[in-house]
N, C-alpha and C positions, 0 to 999 in steps of 0.2 A: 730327778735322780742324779746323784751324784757325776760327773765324767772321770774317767777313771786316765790316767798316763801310765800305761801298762810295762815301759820300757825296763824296770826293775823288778817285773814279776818274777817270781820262782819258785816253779814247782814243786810243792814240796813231799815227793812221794815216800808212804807212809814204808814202814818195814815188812808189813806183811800186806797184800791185797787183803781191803779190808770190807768181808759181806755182811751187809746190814741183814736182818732178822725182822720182819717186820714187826714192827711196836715196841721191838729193844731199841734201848737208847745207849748211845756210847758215848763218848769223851775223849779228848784228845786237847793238845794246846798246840798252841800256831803263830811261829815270828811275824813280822809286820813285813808287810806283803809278801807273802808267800799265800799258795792256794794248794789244797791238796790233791793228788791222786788214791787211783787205785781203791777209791770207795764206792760201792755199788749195790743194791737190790737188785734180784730176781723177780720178775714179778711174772704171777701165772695169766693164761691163757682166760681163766674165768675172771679176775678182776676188773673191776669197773673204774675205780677211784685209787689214788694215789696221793696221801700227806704226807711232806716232807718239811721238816721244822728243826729250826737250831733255837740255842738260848746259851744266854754268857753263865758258863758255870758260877762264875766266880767274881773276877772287876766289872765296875761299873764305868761306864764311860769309851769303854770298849763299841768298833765298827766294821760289823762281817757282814758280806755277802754270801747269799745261795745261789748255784746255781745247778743246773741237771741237763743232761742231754742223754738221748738214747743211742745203744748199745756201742759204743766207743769211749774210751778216756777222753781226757782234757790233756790234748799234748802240746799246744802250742802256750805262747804268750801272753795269747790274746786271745784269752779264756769266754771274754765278754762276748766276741762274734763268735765263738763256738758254741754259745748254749743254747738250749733252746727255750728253756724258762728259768726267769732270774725273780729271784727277790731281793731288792738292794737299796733299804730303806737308810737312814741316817743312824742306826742302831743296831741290835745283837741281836733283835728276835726276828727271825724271818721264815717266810713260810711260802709255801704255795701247796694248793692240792688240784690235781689233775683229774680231768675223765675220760670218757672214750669218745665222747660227741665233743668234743674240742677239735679245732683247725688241724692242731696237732697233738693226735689222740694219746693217749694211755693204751700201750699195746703188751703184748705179751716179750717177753725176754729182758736183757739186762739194763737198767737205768744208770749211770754214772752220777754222783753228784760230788760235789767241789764245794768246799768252802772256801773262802779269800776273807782273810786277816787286812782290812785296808788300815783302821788308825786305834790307835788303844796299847795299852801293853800288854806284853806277855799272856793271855788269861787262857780257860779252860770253855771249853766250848760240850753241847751236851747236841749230840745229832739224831732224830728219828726218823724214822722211816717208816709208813704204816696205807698196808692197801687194804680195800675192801672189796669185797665181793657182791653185793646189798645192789640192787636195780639204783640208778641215777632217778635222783629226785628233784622237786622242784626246790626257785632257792627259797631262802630263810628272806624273809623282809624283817626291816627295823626299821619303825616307824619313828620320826622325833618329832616328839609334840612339845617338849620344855625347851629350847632352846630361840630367847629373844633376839639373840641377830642370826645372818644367814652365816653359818659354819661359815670359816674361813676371810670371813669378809667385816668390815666395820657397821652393815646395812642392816637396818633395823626387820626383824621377824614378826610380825603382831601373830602372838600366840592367844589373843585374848578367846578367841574362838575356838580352840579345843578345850578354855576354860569356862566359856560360858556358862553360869549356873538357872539359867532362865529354868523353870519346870515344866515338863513337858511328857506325858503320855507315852505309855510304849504303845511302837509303832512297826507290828509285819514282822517277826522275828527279832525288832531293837528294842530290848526290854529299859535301856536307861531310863534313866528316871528328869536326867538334865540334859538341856540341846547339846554342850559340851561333851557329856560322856556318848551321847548318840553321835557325834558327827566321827569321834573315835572310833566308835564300832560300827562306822559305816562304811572308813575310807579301808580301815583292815578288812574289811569284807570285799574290798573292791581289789587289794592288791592279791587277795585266795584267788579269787578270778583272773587274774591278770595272769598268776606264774603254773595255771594248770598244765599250760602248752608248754613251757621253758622248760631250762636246766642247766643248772649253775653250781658249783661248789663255792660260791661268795656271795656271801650275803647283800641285797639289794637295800642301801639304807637310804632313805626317802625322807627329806624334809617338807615339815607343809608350814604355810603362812597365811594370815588372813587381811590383808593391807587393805584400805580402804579404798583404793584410788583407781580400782578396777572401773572401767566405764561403763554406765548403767543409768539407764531410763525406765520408763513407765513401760517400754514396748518391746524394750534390748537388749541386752547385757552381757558384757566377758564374765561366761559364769566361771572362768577359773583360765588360768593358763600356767606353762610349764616348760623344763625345760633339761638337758642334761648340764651337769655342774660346767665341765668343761668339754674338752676333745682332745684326745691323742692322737700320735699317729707311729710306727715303726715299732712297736712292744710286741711282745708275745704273740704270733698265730694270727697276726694283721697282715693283709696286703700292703707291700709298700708305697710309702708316700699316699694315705689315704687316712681322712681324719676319722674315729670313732669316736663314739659319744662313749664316757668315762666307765659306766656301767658294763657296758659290750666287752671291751678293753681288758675290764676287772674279768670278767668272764673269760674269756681266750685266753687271759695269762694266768688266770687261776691263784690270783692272789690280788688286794686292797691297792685302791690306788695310790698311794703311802708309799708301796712297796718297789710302785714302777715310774713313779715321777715323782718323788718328795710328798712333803706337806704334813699333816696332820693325818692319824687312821682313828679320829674320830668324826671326820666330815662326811656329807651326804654323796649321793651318787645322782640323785633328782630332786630338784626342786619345787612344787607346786605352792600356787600361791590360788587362792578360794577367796572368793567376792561376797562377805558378809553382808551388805546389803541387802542381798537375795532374803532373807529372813526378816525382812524389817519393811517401814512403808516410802522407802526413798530406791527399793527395790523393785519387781517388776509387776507392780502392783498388788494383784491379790495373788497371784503365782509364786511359791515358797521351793525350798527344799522341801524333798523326801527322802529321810533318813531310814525308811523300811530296809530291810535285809532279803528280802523276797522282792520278784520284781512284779515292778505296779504295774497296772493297768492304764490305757491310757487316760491321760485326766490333767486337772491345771496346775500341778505339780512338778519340781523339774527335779528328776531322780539324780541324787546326790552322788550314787555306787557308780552310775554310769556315766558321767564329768569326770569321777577322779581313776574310774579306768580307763577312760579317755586320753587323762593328764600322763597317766602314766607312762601308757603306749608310746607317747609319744616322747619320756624321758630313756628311753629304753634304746630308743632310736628311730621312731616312726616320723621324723623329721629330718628336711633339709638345712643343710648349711651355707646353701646357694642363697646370697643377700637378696632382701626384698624388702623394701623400705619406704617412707616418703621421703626421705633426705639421704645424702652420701653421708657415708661415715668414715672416719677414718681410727686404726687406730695399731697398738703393737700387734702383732701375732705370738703366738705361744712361744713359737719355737723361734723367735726370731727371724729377722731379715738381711739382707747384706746391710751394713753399715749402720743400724741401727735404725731404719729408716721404716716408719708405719708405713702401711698399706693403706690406699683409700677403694672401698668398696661402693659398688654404686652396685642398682640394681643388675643382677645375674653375675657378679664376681662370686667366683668360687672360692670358699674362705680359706684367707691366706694365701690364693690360687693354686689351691690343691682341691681335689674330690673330696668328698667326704661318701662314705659308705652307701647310704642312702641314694644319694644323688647319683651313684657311678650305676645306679641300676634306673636311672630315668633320661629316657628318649623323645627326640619327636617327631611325628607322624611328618613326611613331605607332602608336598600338592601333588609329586610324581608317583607319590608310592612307596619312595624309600624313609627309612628311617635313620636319623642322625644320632647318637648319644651326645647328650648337654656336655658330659668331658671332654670328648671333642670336638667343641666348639670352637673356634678361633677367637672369637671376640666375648666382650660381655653383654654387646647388644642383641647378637645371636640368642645367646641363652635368655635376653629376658624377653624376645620374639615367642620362644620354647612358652618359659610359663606364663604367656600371656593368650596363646593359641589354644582355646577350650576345646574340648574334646579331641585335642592331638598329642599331648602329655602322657608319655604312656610308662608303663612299668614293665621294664624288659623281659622280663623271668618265666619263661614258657612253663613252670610246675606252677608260678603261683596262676596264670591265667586260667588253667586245666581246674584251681578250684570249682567245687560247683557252687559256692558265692558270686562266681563275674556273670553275673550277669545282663553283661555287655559285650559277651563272647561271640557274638556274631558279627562286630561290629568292626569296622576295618580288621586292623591283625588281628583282633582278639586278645590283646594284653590289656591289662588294668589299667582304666583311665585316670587321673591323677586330679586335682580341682587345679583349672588356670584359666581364671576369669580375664577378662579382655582390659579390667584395671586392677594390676596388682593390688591385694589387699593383704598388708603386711600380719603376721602371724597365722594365715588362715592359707594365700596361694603357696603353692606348692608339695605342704607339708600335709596335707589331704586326701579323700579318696574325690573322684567328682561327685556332685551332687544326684548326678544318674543314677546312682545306688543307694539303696537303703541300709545305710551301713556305722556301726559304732565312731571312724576311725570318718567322718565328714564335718565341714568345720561351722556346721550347723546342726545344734541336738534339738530336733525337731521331734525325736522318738527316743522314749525310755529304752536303750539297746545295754546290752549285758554280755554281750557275744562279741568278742573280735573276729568272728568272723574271715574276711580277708586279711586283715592284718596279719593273722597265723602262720600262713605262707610267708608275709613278704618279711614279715621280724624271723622267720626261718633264714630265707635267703642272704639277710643281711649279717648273719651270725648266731642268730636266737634256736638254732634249728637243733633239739633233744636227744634224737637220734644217734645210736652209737656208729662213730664213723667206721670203725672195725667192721661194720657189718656191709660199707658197703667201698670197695676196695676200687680207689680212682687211677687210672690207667688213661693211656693214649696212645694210638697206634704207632710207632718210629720209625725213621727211613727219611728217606727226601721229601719235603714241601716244597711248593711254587705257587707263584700267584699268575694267572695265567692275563689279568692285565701288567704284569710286569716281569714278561718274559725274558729270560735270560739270569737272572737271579735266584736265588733260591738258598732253602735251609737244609739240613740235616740235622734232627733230633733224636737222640740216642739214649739212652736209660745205661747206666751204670748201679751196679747193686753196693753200697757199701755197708759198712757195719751200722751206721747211724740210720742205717736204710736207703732208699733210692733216690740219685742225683742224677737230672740231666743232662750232658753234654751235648751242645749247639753249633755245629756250624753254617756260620752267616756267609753266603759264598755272595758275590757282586764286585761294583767298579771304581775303580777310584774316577776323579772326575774328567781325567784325557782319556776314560774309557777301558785300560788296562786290568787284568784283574786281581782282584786283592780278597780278604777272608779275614775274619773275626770268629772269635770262640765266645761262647757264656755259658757258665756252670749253673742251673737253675735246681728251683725245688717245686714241687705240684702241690699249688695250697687252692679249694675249690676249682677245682680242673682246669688250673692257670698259671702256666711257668713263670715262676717270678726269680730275678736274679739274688742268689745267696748273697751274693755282697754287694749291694747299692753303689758300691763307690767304685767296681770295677764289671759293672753289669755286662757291659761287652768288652771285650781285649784284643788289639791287633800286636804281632812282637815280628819283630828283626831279629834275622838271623846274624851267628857273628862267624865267621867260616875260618877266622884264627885261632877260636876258642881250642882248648883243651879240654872243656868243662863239659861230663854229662848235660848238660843244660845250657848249650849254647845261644840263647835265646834271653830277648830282654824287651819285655811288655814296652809298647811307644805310649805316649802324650797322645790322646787325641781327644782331648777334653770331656766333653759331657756326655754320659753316657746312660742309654737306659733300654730294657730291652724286657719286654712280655707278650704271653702267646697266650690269648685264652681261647681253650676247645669246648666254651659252653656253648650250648646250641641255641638257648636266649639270646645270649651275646651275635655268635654269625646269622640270624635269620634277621635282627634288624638292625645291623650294623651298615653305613652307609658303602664302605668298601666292598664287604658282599653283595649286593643290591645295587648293581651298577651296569646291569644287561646284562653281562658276559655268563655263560654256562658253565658251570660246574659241578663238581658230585659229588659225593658224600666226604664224611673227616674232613671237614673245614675247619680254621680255625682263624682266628683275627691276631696277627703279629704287630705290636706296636715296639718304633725301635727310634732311638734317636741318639746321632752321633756325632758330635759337636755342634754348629749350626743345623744338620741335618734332620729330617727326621719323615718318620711317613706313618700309617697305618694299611696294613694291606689283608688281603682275603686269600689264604694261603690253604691247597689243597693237597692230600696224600699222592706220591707217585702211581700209588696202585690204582688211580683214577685213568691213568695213563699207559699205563702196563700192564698193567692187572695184579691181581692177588699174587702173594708169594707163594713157593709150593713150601710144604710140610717140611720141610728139613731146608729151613732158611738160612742161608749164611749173611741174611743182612746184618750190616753192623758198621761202627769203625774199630779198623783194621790200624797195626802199626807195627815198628819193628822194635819197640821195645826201649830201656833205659839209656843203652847207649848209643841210640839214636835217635836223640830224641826232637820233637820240633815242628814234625811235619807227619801225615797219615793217610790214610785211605778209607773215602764212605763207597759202601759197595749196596746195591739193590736188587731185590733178583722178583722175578714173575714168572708163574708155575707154566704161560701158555709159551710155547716157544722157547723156554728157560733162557728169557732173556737177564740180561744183566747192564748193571748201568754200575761206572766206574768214575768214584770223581777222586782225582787227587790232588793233596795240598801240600806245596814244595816251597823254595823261596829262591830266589835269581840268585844273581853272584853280588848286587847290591845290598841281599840280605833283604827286601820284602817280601811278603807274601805273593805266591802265584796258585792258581789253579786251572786245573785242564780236567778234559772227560769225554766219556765214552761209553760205546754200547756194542754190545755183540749177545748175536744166541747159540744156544745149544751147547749151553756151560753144563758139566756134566763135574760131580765130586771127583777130586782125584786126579782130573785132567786139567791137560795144559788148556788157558783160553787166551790167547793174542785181541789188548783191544789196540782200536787205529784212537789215538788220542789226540783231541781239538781245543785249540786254546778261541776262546769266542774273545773277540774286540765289542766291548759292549757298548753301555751309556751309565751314567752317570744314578744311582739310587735314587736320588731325590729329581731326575730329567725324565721325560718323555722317551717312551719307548720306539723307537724307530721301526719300520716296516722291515726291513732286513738285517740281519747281523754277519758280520763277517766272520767267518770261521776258519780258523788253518790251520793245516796238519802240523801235530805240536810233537811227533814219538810213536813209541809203542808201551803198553804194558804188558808184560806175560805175569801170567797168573796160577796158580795151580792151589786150590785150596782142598784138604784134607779132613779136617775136623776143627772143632770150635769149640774145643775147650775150654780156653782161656788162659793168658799165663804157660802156652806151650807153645815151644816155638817147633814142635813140628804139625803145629795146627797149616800152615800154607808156609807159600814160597811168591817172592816176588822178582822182578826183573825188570827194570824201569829205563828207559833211555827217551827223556821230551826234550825237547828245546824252546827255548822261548824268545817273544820276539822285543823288538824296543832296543834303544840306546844299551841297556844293562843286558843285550841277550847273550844268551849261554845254554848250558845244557846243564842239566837234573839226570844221574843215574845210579842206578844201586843193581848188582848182580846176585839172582839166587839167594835173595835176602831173605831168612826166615820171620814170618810176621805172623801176629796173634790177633787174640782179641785184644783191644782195648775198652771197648761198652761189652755190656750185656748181649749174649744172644739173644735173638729175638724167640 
C-alpha cells in the first residue's frame, strides 16, 4: 500500500453533517488531498455486517482512499492512524465490509467514514453505505483452476490436472464423467468442509497446481503441500508487530489484499500444489486418489477431500513461520530491513525476527515444570531445542486444550501437543499436530479424516473464531499491578471511555538506573484480552517538565529510543508463561507485562492490588485523579479496599529539573466526604532491568490531604487536594499544590 506524507492534508468538512442511509448512494467531488468529514451511518443494535464502497463517478485515472472509524470524526491530520479500517488500493474503487466477530467488531451506534482524494483530478466520487441484519456466514471460496503460472509471480502452474480428460466412473456422490472434472469437484467439496467453522466477509480465493516434482516412491509421497501467498503484519485488527498469513489479514480488515498492501485483486490467498503421480504407476504403486464426495472407508486409497482440507488448513494459518530447513537461507524480508540488508534464517529464526500468529501461541514444556513461549526465546538455538523436544511443544490456549478432541489432556499441562521430532523435518515439524493423536491436521495421512477436529479451536484462537464479539464483551480489572518478584515497581491501568470507545491509560511507575524514581505513561487499546499500544512508535512516553512555560501543556515527551509495551490477561498466556511459573505465590488477575525501553527490556507476571488489600467496596473511587487543563502534567492513582477502607495513594509530580517523580502512601478508614492525611514515601529503588535487593530504602517524602466527594467526572467539585512532598537528590525540592479542586480523569471503576 501506498505511504502517504500527510503534511498537506486537509480536512475538507462538508456543509451540512452528512448521514448516510443505508444502501443510498451519494456523490460528492474532492480537491487533491483533501479528505472529508462529517460523514456517517448509524447502524442498529441488530446488525451484523457492514459494506462500505466508493467508485469514481466520472475520471479515470483518479486515487481515493476509504477509511472508517467508530463513533468519532476524523479530526486530526493524520487520518491514516486514526482509522480503524482502510481500504487504500492504487485506484477509485474501494471497499471493505465488516462483522461482529472481527478483532474489531461492527457494533451498534455511529460509524464515520472519510474519503481522501490522494492523486487524479478534480472527479466525482459515488459513496455507500449498506448494513445487514442476516446471521454471519461462512466465506465464499473461489477456486482457480485456469490459470498456468502462479498469480503474481513468473512460476509456472501445471494446470494440466484439473484438465485431465482421462474417463473415468462416477465415484460416492462424484458423478464426473473425467478425472479432471472429478478432482474439481472433490477439492470444492473439501473447501464446504473447511469454511463450515469460519466467518469471513471476503472471499477465500485458493490457487491449485499440479507440478510434477513432488517427491514420491513406491512407499511415499508428498501427496500435496501448501502454503499462505505471503504474510502481513500491522493492518487492520492484528496484533502488532506480528506476521499473518494473507488470508487471516484479508479477514480482520474485511477487505482483499489489494486493498491493504498493493498488487493485483485478482491473486490467490492459498496456494496448493497436488502430486499427479499419485494417479499413475511412478506413484505409490497400486494406492490412487479417491475422488468420492462421501467419506471412504478404510482401504488402499488415499482420499483426495481430506489432503486438500488438510492443504487448506494449513493456508489459512495452521502453520508456523518459525524456519525449519536443511540449509540456512537467506533472503529480503517483506517489510524491509535497516539498510537494505537480508536476513539470514537458520533453523528456529523467527521470520524476519518477528512472531508470526501461529507461533506466538507455541511453547515449551521445561525439565522443571515451567513453560517458556518460543517468542521469548533469546536465541535461535533455543527455539530449535523447542521444536526438536517431542512431546514438550505445546499449544498455549487453555479453550482449545478443554476441546474434547486432546486427547492428551492428561498429559503434563494438558495443552495440545505439536509434532517435534528429535530431527527437524522441514515442512512437516512444527506446523503439525503430534503424531499421539488421531487427527486431520498430522503430517502423516495415514487415516481418511474429514473433520478438523482440533484445528477448530486453534484456527479460532488465531483469528478464525465465528462468533459474534458483541456477545461477548472483554474487560479487565483496573487499579494497581505489581509483580511481586520485582518488588518495588509497578503499573496502574485505567480505562477511559471515549466516543471511539474504550482506551487505556498506563502508568509505568520504577527506576531510573542510580535508583531514583521516574514514570512512563501508554495509551493502549484491548484487542483479544491484550493491551496493545495505539501507536507503535510512542508505545511508552517519559516528558519533562518545563516550569517557565506559560503553556496549558507545559510538558514535552523525551528521546528514549525504543519503545514497546503489552499486558496480555489471557489465562493460556500466565499459566505457562515462564515469569509466572517461577515459585513465587500469587493470586488471582494475573497478567504477563512485556515492556522494552531503549536497551532495556523485561517480561514480568504482574498481579491486581486487590490480591494484597483486598476487594474494593461498592462505591469505589479508584481511578486516576488530576486537576484538570490548566494544570496539567502530573496526577494522582488512588486504590481503595472495602476491609479497613484502606487506600493506597501514588502520585506523579516532576522535581525542579523537570523529570518525573513519584511517591506513595496508605492510610485506613477513608470515609466519602472526609478529610484523609496520607504520610508519603519516596522509595530509593533498583534499576527495572537489576536485581531486586532484600531491602528498600524508604523516606518521608510530605503529606497528602485528601477529601473526595463524588466521581463524576469533569467536575471539579468531585474532591479537593493538598500536597506538600519533598524530594531527595542533587535536584531536590518540594511539589505543592493548596486546596486544589481534582476530578476524574479515567473512567470510574
Amino acid at each position: 500500500m501506498k505511504k502517504l506524507l500527510l503534511l498537506s492534508l486537509v480536512l475538507s468538512s462538508l456543509v451540512n453533517a452528512l448521514e448516510l442511509t443505508s444502501g443510498q448512494t451519494v456523490s460528492f467531488t474532492l480537491a487533491l488531498e483533501t479528505a472529508t468529514t462529517n460523514v456517517y451511518i448509524d447502524v442498529p443494535a441488530n446488525a451484523t455486517t457492514l459494506k462500505v464502497e466508493i467508485e469514481n463517478g466520472i475520471t479515470t485515472g483518479s486515487d481515493f482512499d476509504l477509511l472508517m472509524k467508530y463513533d468519532s470524526d476524523f479530526t486530526t491530520a493524520d487520518i491514516y492512524e486514526e482509522a480503524q479500517y482502510l481500504s487504500g488500493s492504487l485506484g477509485s474503487e474501494e471497499s471493505f465490509t465488516i462483522s461482529t466477530a472481527l478483532n474489531i467488531p461492527l457494533r451498534e451506534g455511529r460509524w464515520y467514514i472519510s474519503v481522501y482524494r490522494y492523486d487524479g483530478n478534480e472527479s466525482s466520487i459515488n459513496l455507500t453505505a449498506t448494513y445487514d441484519t442476516q446471521p454471519l456466514t461462512s466465506p465464499e471460496i473461489q477456486f482457480i483452476f485456469d490459470q498456468d503460472t502462479i498469480i503474481g509471480t513468473t512460476e509456472p502452474c501445471d494446470i494440466a490436472g484439473w484438465n485431465d480428460p482421462t474417463p473415468v466412473s462416477p465415484v460416492s456422490g462424484n458423478n464426473a464423467r473425467t478425472r479432471g472434472q472429478q478432482r474439481k469437484n472433490a477439492v470444492l467439496k473439501a473447501a464446504e468442509l473447511m469454511t463450515q467453522n469460519l466467518q469471513s466477509t471476503v472471499p477465500l480465493i485458493i490457487q491449485g497446481c499440479w507440478p510434477d516434482d513432488l517427491e514420491t516412491s513406491a512407499t511415499s509421497a508428498v501427496l500435496a503441500n501448501a502454503g499462505a501467498r505471503t504474510f502481513v503484519n500491522n493492518t487492520s485488527g492484528l496484533l502488532p508487530d506480528t506476521w499473518y498469513p494473507i488470508a487471516l489479514a484479508e479477514r480482520q480488515a474485511g477487505t482483499q489484499a489489494c486493498k491493504l498492501i498493493g498488487g493485483s485483486c485478482e491473486t490467490h490467498s492459498i496456494l496448493i500444489n497436488f502430486n499427479p503421480k499419485i494417479d499413475t504407476s511412478a506413484g505409490l504403486g497400486n494406492t490412487h486418489w479417491y475422488y468420492g464426495l462421501d467419506t471412504p472407508s478404510l482401504g488402499v486409497n488415499v482420499d483426495f477431500v481430506s489432503t486438500a482440507l488438510h492443504e487448506m488448513t494449513h493456508g489459512l494459518g495452521f502453520s508456523s513461520a518459525i524456519y525449519v530447513g536443511d540449509e540456512d537461507t537467506t533472503y529480503q524480508c517483506p517489510d524491509g530491513t535497516p539498510n537494505g540488508t537480508p536476513i539470514t534464517h537458520t533453523n528456529g529464526t523467527m521470520f524476519c525476527n518477528k512472531i508470526d500468529i501461529f507461533s506466538s501461541f507455541l511453547l515449551e514444556h521445561n525439565q522443571d515444570g515451567t513453560t517458556t513461549p518460543l517468542s521469548e526465546m533469546a536465541t535461535d538455538a533455543l527455539r530449535e531445542h523447542a521444536i526438536t523436544n517431542a512431546g514438550n511443544l505445546l499449544w498455549s490456549s487453555v479453550d482449545s486444550a478443554a476441546s474434547e478432541f486432546n486427547t492428551l489432556s492428561n498429559l503434563r499441562t494438558g495443552l495440545i501437543q505439536l509434532y517435534a521430532p528429535s530431527t527437524i523435518e522441514p515442512g512437516s515439524s512444527v506446523s503439525h499436530l503430534s503424531r499421539a493423536y488421531s487427527e486431520l491436521m498430522e503430517p502423516i495421512q495415514d487415516e481418511n479424516l474429514r473433520d478438523l477436529q482440533l484445528a477448530t479451536p486453534m484456527l479460532w484462537d488465531i483469528g478464525w473464531d465465528p462468533r459474534p464479539k458483541t456477545s461477548v464483551q472483554e474487560t479487565i480489572k483496573p487499579g494497581l499491578y505489581s509483580d511481586i518478584a520485582k518488588n518495588g515497581h509497578g503499573f496502574v491501568i485505567e480505562p477511559i471511555q471515549q466516543a471511539t470507545g474504550v482506551v487505556y491509560f498506563t502508568v509505568f511507575y520504577t527506576y531510573r538506573s542510580d535508583g531514583t524514581p521516574e514514570w512512563y505513561t501508554a495509551i493502549s487499546k484491548l484487542v483479544n484480552n491484550t493491551l496493545v499500544p495505539i501507536n507503535t512508535n510512542t508505545a511508552l512516553q517519559r516528558f519533562t517538565y518545563d516550569f517557565t512555560s506559560n503553556s496549558n501543556t507545559p510538558f514535552t515527551a523525551d528521546d528514549i529510543g525504543t519503545t514497546d509495551f503489552k499486558v496480555d490477561f489471557n489465562s493460556a498466556t500466565t499459566s505457562s508463561h515462564s515469569s509466572c511459573n517461577d515459585g513465587k505465590s500469587r493470586g488471582n488477575d494475573l497478567a504477563v507485562v512485556s515492556w522494552t525501553i531503549g536497551s532495556d527490556s523485561g517480561n514480568w507476571c504482574i498481579e491486581s492490588i486487590e490480591n494484597t488489600i483486598g476487594a474494593p467496596p461498592t462505591n469505589d473511587f479508584g481511578a486516576q485523579w488530576w486537576a484538570g487543563e490548566t494544570d496539567q502534567g502530573w496526577g494522582l492513582s488512588l486504590s481503595f479496599a472495602e476491609h479497613n477502607s484502606v487506600a493506597v495513594a501514588t502520585l506523579y509530580y516532576f522535581d525542579s529539573e523537570g523529570k518525573p517523580r513519584w511517591v506513595q502512601g496508605s492510610n485506613q478508614n477513608f470515609s466519602i466526604g472526609q478529610e484523609i492525611i496520607f504520610t508519603m514515601n519516596e522509595v530509593t529503588g533498583y534499576p527495572r532491568a537489576g536485581t531486586p535487593p532484600e531491602t528498600f530504602t524508604l523516606s518521608n517524602a510530605g503529606t497528602l490531604s485528601l477529601t473526595l466527594n463524588s466521581k463524576n467526572g469533569n467536575d471539579f467539585n468531585d474532591g479537593s487536594l493538598t500536597v506538600n512532598v519533598n524530594y531527595l537528590g542533587a535536584e531536590g525540592g518540594n511539589w505543592s499544590r493548596t486546596n486544589l479542586p481534582i476530578t476524574l480523569l479515567t473512567t470510574a471503576h
